[in-house]
C-alpha positions in Angstrom: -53.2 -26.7 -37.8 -54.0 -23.7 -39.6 -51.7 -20.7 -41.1 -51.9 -16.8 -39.6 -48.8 -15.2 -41.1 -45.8 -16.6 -40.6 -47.6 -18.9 -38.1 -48.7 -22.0 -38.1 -51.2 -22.6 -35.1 -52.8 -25.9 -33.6 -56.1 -26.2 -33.4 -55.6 -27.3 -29.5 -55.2 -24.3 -28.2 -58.9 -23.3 -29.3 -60.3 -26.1 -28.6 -58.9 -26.6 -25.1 -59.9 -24.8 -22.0 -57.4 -23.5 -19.5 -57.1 -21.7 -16.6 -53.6 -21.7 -14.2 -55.2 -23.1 -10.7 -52.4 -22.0 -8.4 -54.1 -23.4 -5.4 -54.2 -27.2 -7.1 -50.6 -26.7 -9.0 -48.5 -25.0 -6.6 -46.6 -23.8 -9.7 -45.2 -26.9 -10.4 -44.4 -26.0 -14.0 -41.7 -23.8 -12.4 -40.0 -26.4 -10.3 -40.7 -29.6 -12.1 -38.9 -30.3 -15.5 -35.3 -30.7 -16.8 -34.8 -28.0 -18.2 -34.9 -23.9 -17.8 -37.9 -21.6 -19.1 -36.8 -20.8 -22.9 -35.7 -17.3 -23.6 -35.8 -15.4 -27.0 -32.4 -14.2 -28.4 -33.6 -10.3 -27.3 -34.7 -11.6 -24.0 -30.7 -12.4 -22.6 -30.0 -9.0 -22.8 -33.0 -8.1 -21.0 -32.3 -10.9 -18.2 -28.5 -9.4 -17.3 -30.0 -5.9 -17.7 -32.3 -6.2 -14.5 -31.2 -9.0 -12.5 -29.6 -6.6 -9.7 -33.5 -5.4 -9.6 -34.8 -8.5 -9.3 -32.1 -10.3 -7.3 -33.8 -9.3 -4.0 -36.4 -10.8 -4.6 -35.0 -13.9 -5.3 -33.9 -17.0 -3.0 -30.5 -17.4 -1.4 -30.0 -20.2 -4.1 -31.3 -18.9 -6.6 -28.9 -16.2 -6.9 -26.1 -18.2 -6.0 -26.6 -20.4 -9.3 -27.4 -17.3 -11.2 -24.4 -15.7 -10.1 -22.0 -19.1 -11.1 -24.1 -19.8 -14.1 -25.3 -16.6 -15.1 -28.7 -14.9 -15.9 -29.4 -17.6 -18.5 -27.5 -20.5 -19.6 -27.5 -22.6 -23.2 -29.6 -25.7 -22.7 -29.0 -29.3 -24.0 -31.3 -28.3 -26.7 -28.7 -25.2 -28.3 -31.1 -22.7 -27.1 -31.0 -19.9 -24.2 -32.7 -20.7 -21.0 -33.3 -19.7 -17.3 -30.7 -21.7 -14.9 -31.9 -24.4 -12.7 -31.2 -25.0 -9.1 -30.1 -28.6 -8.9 -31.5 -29.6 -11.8 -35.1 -28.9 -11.3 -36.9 -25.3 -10.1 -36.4 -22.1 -11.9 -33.5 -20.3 -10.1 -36.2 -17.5 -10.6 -38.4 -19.2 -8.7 -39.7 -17.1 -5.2 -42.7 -19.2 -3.2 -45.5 -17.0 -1.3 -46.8 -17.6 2.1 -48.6 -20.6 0.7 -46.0 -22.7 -0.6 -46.7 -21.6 -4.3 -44.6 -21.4 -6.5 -44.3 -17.5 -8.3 -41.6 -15.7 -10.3 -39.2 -13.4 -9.2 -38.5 -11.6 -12.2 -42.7 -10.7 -12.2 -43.2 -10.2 -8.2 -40.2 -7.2 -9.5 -42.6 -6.0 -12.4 -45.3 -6.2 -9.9 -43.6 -4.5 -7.2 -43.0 -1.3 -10.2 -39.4 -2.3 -10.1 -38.5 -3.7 -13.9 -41.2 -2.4 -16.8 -40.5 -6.5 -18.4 -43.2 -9.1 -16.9 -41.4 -12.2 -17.6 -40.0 -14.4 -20.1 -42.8 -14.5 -22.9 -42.8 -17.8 -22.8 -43.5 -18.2 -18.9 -46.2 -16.1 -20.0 -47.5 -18.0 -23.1 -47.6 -21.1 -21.3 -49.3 -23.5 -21.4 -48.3 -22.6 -25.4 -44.8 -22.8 -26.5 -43.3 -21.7 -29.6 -41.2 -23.0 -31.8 -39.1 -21.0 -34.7 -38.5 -22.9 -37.7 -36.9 -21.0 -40.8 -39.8 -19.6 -42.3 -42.5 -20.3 -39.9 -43.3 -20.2 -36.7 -45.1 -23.1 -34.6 -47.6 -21.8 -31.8 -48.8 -25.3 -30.1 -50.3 -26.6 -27.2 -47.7 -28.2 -24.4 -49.9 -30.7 -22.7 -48.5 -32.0 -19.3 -50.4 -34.1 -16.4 -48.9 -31.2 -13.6 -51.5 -28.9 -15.6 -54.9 -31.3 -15.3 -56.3 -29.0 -12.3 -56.0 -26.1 -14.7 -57.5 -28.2 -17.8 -60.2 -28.9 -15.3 -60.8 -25.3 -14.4 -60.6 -24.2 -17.6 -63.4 -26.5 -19.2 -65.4 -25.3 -15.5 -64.9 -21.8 -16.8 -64.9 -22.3 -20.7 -61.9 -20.1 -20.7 -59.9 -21.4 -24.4 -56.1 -21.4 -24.3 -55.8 -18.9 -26.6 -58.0 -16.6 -24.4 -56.0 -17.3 -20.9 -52.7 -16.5 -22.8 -54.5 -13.6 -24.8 -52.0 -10.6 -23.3 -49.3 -13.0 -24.0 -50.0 -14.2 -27.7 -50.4 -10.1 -28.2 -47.0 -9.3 -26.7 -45.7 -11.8 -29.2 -47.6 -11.9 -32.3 -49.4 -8.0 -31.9 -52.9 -7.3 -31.8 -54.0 -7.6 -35.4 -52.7 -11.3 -35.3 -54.2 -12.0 -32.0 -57.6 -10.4 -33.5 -57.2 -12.6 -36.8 -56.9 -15.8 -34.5 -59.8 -14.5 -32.8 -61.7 -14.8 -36.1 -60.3 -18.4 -36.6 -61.3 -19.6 -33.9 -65.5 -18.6 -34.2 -64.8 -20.1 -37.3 -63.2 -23.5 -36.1 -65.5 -23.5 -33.4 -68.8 -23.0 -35.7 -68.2 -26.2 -37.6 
């Protein structure tokens, strides 16, 4: 682990390669699981705010949890989340002519519908955050769903930290991301 800010960062995610293989995955990380994408404090605001925008683009049961649950829900954990359809996919969740799994909420920013991508940390993953009083931990959320992507990754020698760059900017801002960038020739020299 190593300190940028008020960060504390895991090596992992420098020196691990991954790159999201759609084709292998399916998007399993958004149907799989026990629990809802987290969401910030800022970001539940955002999700009531442009649900009617993204609602048609969403599945008949999707919306029907989102409408009896709401646009987020508290989890087990304490914290804010995306609802769940039966316990399992993202009630977000919209799946392309292939079968894949893909977000709702982004096909809207895609579409030019919403101006907000997605939750940031959908778009951090395979990273997750966690806030702790003073610091914040940015670490590497390893999960067997993911090998393919691993495996493309290391194919590719594409770091974490590179494959989430936009995302670790839309968090942390470009001066962090550029200092990590710094840590990492560093780490990666010795």
């Amino acid at each position: 682990m190593f300190q940028l800010g008020k960060s504390i960062v895991s090596e992992e995610i420098i020196e691990n390669d991954f790159v999201c293989n759609l084709n292998a995955c399916k998007g399993a990380c958004c149907i799989d699981g026990d629990a809802g994408a987290p969401l910030e404090e800022e970001e539940t605001e955002i999700m009531v705010d442009i649900y009617s925008k993204v609602k048609p683009y969403l599945r008949p049961e999707g919306v029907a949890v989102i409408e009896d649950q709401g646009a987020f829900v508290k989890g087990e954990d304490g914290e804010w989340e995306t609802p769940l359809i039966e316990g399992s996919e993202c009630a977000y969740v919209i799946f392309d002519e292939k079968n894949i799994a893909k977000c709702g909420i982004e096909e809207a920013y895609n579409n030019g519908d919403i101006d907000w991508k997605k939750p940031v940390s959908c778009h951090l993953y395979p990273i997750r955050i966690r806030e702790y009083t003073e610091l914040t931990a940015v670490n590497y959320h390893k999960w067997h769903i993911c090998d393919p992507a691993c495996a493309l990754g290391e194919e590719l020698k594409l770091p974490i930290y590179k494959f989430v760059k936009e995302a670790l900017i839309r968090k942390f801002g470009e001066s962090w991301y550029k200092e990590l960038e710094e840590v990492a020739e560093e780490h990666l020299k010795s």
